[in-house]
Wavefront OBJ file of the C-alpha trace (Angstrom):
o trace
v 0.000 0.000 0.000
v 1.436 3.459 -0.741
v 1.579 6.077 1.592
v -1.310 8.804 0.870
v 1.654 11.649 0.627
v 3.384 10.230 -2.453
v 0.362 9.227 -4.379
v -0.604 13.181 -3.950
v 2.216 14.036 -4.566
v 2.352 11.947 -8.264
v -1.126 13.135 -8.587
v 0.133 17.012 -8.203
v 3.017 15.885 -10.765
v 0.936 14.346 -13.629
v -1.604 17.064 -13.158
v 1.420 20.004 -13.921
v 2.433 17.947 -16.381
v -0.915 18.138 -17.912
v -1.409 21.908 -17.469
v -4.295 21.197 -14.985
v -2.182 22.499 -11.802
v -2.046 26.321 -11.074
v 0.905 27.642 -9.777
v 1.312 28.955 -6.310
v 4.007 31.140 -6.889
v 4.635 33.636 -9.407
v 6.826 32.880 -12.541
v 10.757 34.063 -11.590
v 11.874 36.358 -13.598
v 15.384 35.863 -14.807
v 18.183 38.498 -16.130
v 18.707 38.283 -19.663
v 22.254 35.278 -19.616
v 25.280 37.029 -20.585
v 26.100 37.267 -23.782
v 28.212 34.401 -25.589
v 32.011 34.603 -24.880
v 33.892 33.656 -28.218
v 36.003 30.311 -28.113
v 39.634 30.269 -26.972
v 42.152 27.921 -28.260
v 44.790 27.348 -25.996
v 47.870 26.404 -26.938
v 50.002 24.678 -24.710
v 52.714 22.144 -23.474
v 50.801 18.840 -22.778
v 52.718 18.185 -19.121
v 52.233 21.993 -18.024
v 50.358 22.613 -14.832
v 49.924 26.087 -14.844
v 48.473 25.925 -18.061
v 46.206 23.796 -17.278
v 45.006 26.152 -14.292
v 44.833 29.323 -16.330
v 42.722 27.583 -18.812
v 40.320 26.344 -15.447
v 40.615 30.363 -14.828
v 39.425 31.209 -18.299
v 36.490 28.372 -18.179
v 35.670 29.967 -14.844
v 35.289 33.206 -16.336
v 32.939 31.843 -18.890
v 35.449 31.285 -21.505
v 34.621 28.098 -23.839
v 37.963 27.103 -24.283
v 39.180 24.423 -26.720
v 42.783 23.204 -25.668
v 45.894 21.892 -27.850
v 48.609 20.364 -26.477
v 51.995 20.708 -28.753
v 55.379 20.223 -28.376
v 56.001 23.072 -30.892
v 54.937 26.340 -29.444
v 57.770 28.247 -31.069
v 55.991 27.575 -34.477
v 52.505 29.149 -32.467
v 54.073 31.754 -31.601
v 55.461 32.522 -35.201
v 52.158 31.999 -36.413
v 50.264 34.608 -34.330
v 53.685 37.382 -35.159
v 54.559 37.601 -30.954
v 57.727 39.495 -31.115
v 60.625 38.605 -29.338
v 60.759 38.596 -25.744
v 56.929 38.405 -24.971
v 56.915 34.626 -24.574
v 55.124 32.426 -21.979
v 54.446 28.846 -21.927
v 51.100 29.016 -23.758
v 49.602 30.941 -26.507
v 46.150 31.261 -26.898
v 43.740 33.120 -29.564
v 40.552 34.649 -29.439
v 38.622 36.664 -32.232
v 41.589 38.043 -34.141
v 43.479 38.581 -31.134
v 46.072 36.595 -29.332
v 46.649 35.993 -25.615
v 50.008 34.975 -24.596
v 50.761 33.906 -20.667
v 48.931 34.104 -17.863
v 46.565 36.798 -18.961
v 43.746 37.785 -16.318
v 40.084 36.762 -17.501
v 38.848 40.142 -17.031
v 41.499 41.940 -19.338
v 40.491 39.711 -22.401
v 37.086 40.352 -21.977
v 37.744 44.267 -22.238
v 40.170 43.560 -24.767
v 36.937 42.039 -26.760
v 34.563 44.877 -25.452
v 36.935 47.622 -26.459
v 38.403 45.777 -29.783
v 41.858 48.123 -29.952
v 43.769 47.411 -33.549
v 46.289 45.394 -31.551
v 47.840 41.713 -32.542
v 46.803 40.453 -28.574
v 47.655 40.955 -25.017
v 50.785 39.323 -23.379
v 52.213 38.863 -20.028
v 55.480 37.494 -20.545
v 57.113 35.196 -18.475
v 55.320 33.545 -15.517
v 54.534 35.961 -12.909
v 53.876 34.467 -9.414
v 50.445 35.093 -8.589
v 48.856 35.492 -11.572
v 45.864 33.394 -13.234
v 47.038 29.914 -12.938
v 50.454 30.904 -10.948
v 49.037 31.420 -7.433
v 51.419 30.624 -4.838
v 50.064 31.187 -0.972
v 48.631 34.430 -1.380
v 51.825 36.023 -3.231
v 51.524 38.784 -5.558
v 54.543 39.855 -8.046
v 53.405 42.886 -9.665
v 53.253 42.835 -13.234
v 51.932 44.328 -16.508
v 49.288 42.895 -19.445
v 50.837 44.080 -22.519
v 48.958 45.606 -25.492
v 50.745 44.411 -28.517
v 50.023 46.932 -31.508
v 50.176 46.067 -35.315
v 53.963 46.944 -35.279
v 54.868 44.782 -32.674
v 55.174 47.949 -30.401
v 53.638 47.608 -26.728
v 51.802 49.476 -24.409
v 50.540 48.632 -20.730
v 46.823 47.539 -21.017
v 46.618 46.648 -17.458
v 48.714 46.440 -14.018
v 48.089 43.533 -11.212
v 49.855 43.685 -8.370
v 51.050 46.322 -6.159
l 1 2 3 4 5 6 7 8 9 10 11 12 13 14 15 16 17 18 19 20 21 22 23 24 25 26 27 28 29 30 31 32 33 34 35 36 37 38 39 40 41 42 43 44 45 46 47 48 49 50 51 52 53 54 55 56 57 58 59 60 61 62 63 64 65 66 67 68 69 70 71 72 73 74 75 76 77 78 79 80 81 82 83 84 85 86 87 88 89 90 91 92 93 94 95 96 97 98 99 100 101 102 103 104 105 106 107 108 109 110 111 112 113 114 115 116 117 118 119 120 121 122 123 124 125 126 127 128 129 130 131 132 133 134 135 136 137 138 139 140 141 142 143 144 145 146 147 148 149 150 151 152 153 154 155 156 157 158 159 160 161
């Protein structure tokens, strides 16, 4: 024999279901969802950790992110024009723009809201503390990079102290 509480409740189900149940509560109303972040292709070393945790940043952020591990990030690099000295250990792209290093979320989304005629943002080296090279709490200041058509750079953005 069922208990009388679940058969109501299946009752109550089926009759929703059916359209024959009125609501109790009014309808939530929702904020319009975000608008569609464009894809980012990482690429990256297969065995590198902190790669692997800036991309989680990026996915946090919203970012779909499609990832490609390579051995041959020099030819990447070529590919996308970073000039010398700007290196990471992963290069991504985005739109028409690249994204070298440990980039923060937020600056590539204003880099996409603002759309400067730049190549791509880069933060070279590995900064401690940055997205996907947190260490206890430690902070090294450093700069995002605006990379112009000429290869010329400006600071887009400072982290840090």
């Amino acid at each position: 024999m069922r208990k009388p509480h679940r058969a109501l409740a299946a009752l109550l189900l089926v009759l929703a279901l059916q359209g024959g149940a009125e609501a109790t509560e009014p309808p939530i109303e929702r904020s319009p969802a975000p608008a569609q972040l464009p894809k980012l292709v990482v690429h990256k070393s297969p065995t590198c950790g902190c790669c692997h945790n800036w991309v989680l940043h990026m996915r946090k952020a919203g970012f779909p992110v499609e990832v490609r591990d390579t051995n041959d990030l020099g030819a990447i690099k070529a590919e996308v024009k970073l000039p010398y000295g700007l290196g990471s250990c992963h290069t991504a792209q985005v739109g028409d723009y690249f994204v070298e290093g440990h980039v923060p979320a937020e600056d590539v989304k204003r880099l996409l809201a603002k759309r400067p005629a730049a190549r791509g943002l880069a933060v070279p080296g590995m900064p401690i503390g940055s997205p996907g090279m947190e260490q206890s709490g430690r902070v090294q200041p450093y700069d995002v990079l605006l990379v112009a058509p000429d290869g010329t750079t400006t600071v887009f953005a400072h982290h840090g102290q």
